[in-house]
C-alpha positions in Angstrom: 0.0 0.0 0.0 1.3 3.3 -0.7 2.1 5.7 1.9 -0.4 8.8 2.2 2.2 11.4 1.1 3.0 9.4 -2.0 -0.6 8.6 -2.6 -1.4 12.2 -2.2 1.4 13.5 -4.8 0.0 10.9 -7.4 -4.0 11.8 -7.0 -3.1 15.7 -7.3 -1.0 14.7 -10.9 -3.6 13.1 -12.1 -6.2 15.0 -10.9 -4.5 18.1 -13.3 -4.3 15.6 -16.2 -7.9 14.4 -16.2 -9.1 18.4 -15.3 -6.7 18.8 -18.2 -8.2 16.3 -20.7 -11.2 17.2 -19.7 -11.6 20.9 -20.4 -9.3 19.9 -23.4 -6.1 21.9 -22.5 -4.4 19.5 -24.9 -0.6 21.2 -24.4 -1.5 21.2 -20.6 -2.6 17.4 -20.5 0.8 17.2 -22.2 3.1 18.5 -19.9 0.8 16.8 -16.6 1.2 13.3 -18.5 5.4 13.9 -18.5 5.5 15.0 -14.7 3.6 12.2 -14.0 5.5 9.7 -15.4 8.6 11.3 -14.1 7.0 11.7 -10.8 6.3 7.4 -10.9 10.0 7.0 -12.5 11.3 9.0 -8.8 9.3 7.7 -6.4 10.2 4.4 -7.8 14.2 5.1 -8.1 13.9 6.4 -4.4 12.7 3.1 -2.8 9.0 5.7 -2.4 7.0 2.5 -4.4 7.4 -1.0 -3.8 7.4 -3.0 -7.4 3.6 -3.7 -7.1 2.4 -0.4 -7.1 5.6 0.8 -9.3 3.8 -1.7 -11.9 0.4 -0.6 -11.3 1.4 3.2 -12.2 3.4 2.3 -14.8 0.4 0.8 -16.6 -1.7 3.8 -15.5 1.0 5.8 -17.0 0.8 3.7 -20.1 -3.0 3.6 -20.4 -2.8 7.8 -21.0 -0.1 7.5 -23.5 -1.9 5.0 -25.5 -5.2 7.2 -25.1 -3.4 10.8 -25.8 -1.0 9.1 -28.6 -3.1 11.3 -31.4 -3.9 14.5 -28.8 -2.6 16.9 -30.7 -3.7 20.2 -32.5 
């Protein structure tokens, strides 16, 4: 289980991605899909996520990729 800090810094990312998606802010959505990934990448690199939940974001992660691949003006 993630710790509540961790959890906290991942809902708030994704939070401004969806918001971002949402309302259509397509260069926004961007940029809130790359600090989330690099957030994930961290808090994996600084022992913050066990591999469980490391593989569980990752695939999160993924999943927006995938579904923002043609997002673009």
């Amino acid at each position: 289980m993630l710790k509540r800090k961790v959890k906290l810094q991942i809902e708030a990312k994704k939070n401004e991605l969806d918001m971002n998606l949402a309302n259509n802010y397509k260069d926004l959505a961007h940029d809130a899909l790359k600090e989330l990934d690099a957030m994930v990448e961290e808090l994996k690199n600084n022992g913050a996520l066990k591999e469980k939940d490391y593989t569980k974001l990752r695939e999160m992660t993924d999943g927006y990729k995938r579904k923002m691949a043609n997002y673009h003006h």
